[in-house]
Every structure is written in structure tokens, then in C-alpha cells.
N, C-alpha and C positions, 0 to 999 in steps of 0.2 A: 691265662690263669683263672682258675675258680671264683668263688664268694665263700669260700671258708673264713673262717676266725683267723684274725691276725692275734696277736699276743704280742703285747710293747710293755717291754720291762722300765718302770719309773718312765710310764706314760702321762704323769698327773703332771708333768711341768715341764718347762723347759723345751727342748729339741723333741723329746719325748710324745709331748702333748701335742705341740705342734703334727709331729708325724701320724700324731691319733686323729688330729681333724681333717688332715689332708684324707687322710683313709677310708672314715668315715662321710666324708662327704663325697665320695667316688663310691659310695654305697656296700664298701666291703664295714664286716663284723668286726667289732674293733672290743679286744680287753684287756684292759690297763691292768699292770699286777704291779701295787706297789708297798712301803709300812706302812705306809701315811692313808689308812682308809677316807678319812675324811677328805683332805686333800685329793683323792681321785675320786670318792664320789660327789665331789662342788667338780672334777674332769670332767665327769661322766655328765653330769645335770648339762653341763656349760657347750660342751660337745653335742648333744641330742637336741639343744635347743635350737643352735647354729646351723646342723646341718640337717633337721628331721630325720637323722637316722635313728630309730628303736634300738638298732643289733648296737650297744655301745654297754659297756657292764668294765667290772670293775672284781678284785679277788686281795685277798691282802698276801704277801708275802716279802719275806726277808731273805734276801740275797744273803745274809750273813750266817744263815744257820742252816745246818742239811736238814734239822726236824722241820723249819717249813718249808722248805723246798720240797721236802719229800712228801708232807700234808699237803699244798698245793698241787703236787703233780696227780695225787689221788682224788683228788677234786677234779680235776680236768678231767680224769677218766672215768667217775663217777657222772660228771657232769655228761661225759660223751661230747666234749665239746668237738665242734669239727674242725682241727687246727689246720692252717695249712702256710702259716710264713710265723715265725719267731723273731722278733726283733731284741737286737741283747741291748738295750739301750744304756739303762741304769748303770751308774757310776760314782765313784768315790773319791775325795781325796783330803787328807787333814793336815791340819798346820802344824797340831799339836804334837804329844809326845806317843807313842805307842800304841797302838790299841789292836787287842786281841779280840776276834769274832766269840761268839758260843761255843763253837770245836777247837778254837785253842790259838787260830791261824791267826797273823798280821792281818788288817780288817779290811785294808785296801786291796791286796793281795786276793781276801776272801771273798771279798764284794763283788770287784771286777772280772774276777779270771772265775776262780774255785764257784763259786754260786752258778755263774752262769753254764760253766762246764756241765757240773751236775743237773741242771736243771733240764740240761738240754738232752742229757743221756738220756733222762726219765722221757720226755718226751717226745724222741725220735722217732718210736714207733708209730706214735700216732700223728706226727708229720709225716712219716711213709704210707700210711695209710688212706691219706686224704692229699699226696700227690698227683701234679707236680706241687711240691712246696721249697717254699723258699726258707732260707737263715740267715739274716744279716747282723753281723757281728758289727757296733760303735768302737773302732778304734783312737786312735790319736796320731798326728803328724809328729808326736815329740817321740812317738819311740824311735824315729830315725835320728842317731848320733850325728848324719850329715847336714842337716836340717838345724839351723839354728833356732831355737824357740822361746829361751830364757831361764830354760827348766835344767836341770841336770841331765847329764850324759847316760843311756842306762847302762844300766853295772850287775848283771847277775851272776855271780860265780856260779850256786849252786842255788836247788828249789828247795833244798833244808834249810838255808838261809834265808832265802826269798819268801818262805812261807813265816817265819819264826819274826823277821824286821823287817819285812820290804827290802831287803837288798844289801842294806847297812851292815857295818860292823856293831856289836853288840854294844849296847850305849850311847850308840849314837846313830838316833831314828832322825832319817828325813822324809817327810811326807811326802815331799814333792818325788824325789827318787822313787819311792812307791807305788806312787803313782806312774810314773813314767817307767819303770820295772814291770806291772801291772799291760801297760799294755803294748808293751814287745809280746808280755804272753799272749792279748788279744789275736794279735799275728798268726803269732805260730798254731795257737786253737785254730783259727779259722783256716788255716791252709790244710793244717793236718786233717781237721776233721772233712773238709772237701775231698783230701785224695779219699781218705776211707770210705766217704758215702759213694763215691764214684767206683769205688773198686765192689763193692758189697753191690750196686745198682747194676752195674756191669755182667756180677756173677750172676744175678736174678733177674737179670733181664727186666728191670723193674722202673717205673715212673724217677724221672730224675728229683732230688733233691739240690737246690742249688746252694751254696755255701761262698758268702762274703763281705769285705770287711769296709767299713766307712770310716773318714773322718771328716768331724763336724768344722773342724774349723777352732780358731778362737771365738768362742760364743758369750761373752759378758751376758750377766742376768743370769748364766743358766745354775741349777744348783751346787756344783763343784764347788764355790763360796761358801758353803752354810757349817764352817768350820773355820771363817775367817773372823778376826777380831771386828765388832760395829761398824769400825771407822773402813776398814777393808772393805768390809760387806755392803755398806754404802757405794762406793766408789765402785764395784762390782756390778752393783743391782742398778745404779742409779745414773753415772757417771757415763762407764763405761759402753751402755747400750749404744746412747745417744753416738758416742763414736764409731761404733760399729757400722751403725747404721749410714755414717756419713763418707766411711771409708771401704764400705763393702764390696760397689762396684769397683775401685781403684785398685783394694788389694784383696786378693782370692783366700788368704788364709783367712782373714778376719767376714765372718757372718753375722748374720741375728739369727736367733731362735725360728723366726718363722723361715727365712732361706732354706737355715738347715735340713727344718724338717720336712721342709718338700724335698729336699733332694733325699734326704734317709727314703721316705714314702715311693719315691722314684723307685729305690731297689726291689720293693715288694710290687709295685703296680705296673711298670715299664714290659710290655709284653716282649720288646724287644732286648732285654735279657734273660727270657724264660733259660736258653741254654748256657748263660754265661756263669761258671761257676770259680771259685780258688780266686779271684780280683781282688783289686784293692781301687777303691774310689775315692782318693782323697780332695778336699777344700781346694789346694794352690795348682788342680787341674780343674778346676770346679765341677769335681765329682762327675771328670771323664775316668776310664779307667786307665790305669798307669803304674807303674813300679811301686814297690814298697823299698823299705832298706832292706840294702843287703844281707843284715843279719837275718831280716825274719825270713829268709828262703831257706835258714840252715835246719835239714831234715831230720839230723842227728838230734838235736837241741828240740827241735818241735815235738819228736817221738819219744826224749826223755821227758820234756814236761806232760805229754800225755798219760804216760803209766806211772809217772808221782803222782798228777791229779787222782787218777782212778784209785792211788792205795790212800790219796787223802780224803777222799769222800768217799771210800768206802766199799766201792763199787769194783764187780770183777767184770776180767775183760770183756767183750763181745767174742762169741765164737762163731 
């Protein structure tokens, strides 16, 4: 692989950041795109200083809204930046009651899945263009039903639903189901969107694009708390590292932020997966590649959340 520009979605912290220094100090171009400008640029300062790498920059955007997804992606091509791996890092999840993005969508729903979706249409091109590139989608080991995790079972009937509550019946919003709703669709984006770039690379004869999906693990500290009550948030930030850290080599789900984010960093720098693409790398193989559940293999179900995505953000199909 190249030295083009990686791109790490909510790179300012967390697994995220992590993955930004691991990158950065292997000498590739690293930009954080995250809301929180200042928080990435105290990233960005803290990363250049660490690793002498210059190519380390920063951009604001919000997963939550197509207007800057779409102002972001016209900066990228503005900029000419030379992308060549996307990391879908950035993630949501809230305790609380409801909440709807700027277009109208359930926020977790919009964050995880819908944001990154579109962000990545926008930017395809100019991942094809500075191929081979990579796309590593942050999934979760909870969207698998078989996999016990603590979280709820996912439950999507329909994406009118799923977009409107997270998944819930009307009045009765679970975050947590949202979240883990959230990323079954992570799945199925990344599978679906792998056969496509494979079948369009194929037609064209064209540099591969790789397409695949991670999960981090249980990762205490990292930002998925910052919707938890004090006493929670403590116990998250404070508490629960330390366990991490003690339990980490014994049990493969549980990580720290910096484990994590060398192996995320792994998917983008590993020359020995330049042709591996459609995988899933989850924590309790430690992030060897290995099955996902069996729902997110279902093609029907991946290809109908694709052409809802596309009329929810807006966007017409690829021809």
C-alpha cells in the first residue's frame, strides 16, 4: 500500500486516536475528522509531537447531518487530499430518551450507519482514484444474537422504524437496542458495499478497493459513555480501564483503547491483507478473521438497507 491520507472518523479519542498514532508513527498521513475541533486539534498537536509526523491535520465534521457531511466531502476535494483507506470509526450510543439528528433520523441510527454511509458514497471516487485503498468499517460483537454481551438482542423489523426509534415500538426508545440495531446495519454496509466495489472493480478492470469490518472489543474509557449519568461515567472512565487492562490477555473480548487501536491500524497497514476484502475481524478471535452472525450474511436484508439508505440521504443510485 501507498502513503496516501488515511481519514479516521472520531480519531480525537478513544480507539480512534489510538489508531491515529499507531498510523502516524508508521509515517502514513493521518486526518482526524471529528465535532469536537478542539479536542482533535489538542489530537492532532499530541500525535505530531509523539510521533514527528507533520502529515497529521484535523477537519470538523458531523456524522449527524448530511449538510456537513456533504461540506466535508467538498473540502476533501477541494483540498485534493490524497485519500487512500477510510476508517468508519466514530460511534454513538445514549441512555437517554430519543433523539433525532438534523434530517429527522433516530441519532444513533444516523450517527453509526446513515453518516458514515453517505460519507463514504461521497468519497469513493476519490478512494478509486488513489487505489489500492482500503475501508474499514468499526463494528460490534453485540450485533451477533448468539454472542451473549449484556446488551439486547437485535430487533429490526423494518428501516422505517429503525430510522424513526432505533428499532423500538413507538414510546418506548431503548438506546441500548439502537445501538446494537445500529450495527447489524454496520454488517450489512460493509458486506454489501464490498460485493459492489468488487463487482464495478472487476467490470473495470480497476485497482482493488478493500472493504472490512472490526470489532473493538469491550473497551471501557472509550467515548460511548459520554451519555451516561456521572456516577456511570466514572465507573466507565475510571474504574473500568483498570480492569480491562488486567483481564485483557485472559479474555479476548475485553481490550484497552490502545490494543484496540493497533489492531483497527492493522486493517489499513497489514500488507498481508491488501487483497482480503468482505471479512469480519472481531476482539474474541483477536482480530483474526472469522464469521460474523448469521443474520449479517442475509443479502436480501443488506440490499434493502442499501436503497433506504440511499433515498434517506438523498443520494441516486450508482449507474
Amino acid at each position: 500500500m501507498e502513503r496516501g491520507t488515511v481519514l479516521v472518523t472520531g480519531g480525537n479519542s478513544g480507539i480512534g486516536l489510538e489508531c491515529a498514532r499507531v498510523l502516524a508513527r508508521q509515517g502514513r498521513g493521518v486526518l482526524i475528522a471529528s465535532r469536537d475541533r478542539a479536542a482533535s486539534a489538542a489530537a492532532v498537536e499530541r500525535i505530531t509531537t509523539e510521533t514527528g509526523n507533520p502529515n497529521v491535520s484535523e477537519m470538523g465534521l458531523d456524522l449527524g447531518s448530511f449538510y456537513s457531511i456533504r461540506r466535508f466531502a467538498r473540502r476533501i476535494e477541494a483540498d485534493d487530499v490524497p485519500l487512500q483507506a477510510l476508517v468508519c470509526n466514530a460511534g454513538v450510543q445514549f441512555s437517554g430518551g430519543l433523539r433525532l439528528s438534523s434530517d429527522g433520523f433516530e441519532l444513533t441510527f444516523a450517527v453509526n450507519h446513515l453518516g458514515h454511509f453517505l460519507l463514504t458514497q461521497l468519497l469513493i471516487d476519490r478512494l478509486a482514484a488513489n487505489a489500492p485503498s482500503r475501508i474499514v468499517v468499526v463494528a460490534s460483537g453485540v450485533h451477533d444474537p448468539a454472542r451473549w454481551s449484556g446488551m439486547p438482542k437485535p430487533a429490526i423489523a423494518d428501516f422505517e422504524t429503525l430510522a424513526a426509534s432505533g428499532g423500538a415500538r413507538a414510546g418506548a426508545y431503548n438506546g441500548q437496542l439502537a445501538y446494537v440495531n445500529s450495527k447489524v446495519c454496520n454488517m450489512w454496509f460493509c458486506y454489501e458495499l464490498a460485493r459492489r466495489i468488487e463487482e464495478e472493480r472487476v467490470a473495470r478492470n480497476a485497482e482493488r478497493i478493500t472493504v472490512n469490518a472490526f470489532d473493538p472489543g469491550l473497551v471501557p474509557g472509550s467515548g460511548l459513555a459520554r451519555d451516561y449519568s456521572p456516577a456511570q461515567r466514572w465507573i466507565w472512565d475510571r474504574v473500568l480501564p483498570r480492569v480491562a487492562r488486567l483481564l485483557t490477555g485472559a479474555v479476548p473480548s475485553i481490550s484497552t483503547a490502545a490494543k484496540s487501536g493497533d489492531a483497527l491500524a492493522r486493517l489499513v497497514l497489514d500488507p498481508t491483507l491488501a487483497q482480503v476484502s468482505g471479512k469480519y475481524f472481531p476482539s474474541h478471535r483477536r482480530w483474526q478473521e472469522a464469521p460474523s452472525s448469521k443474520e449479517s450474511y442475509d443479502l436480501a436484508r443488506a440490499r434493502e438497507l442499501w436503497d433506504e439508505s440511499l433515498r434517506m440521504c438523498g443520494i441516486a443510485a450508482r449507474g
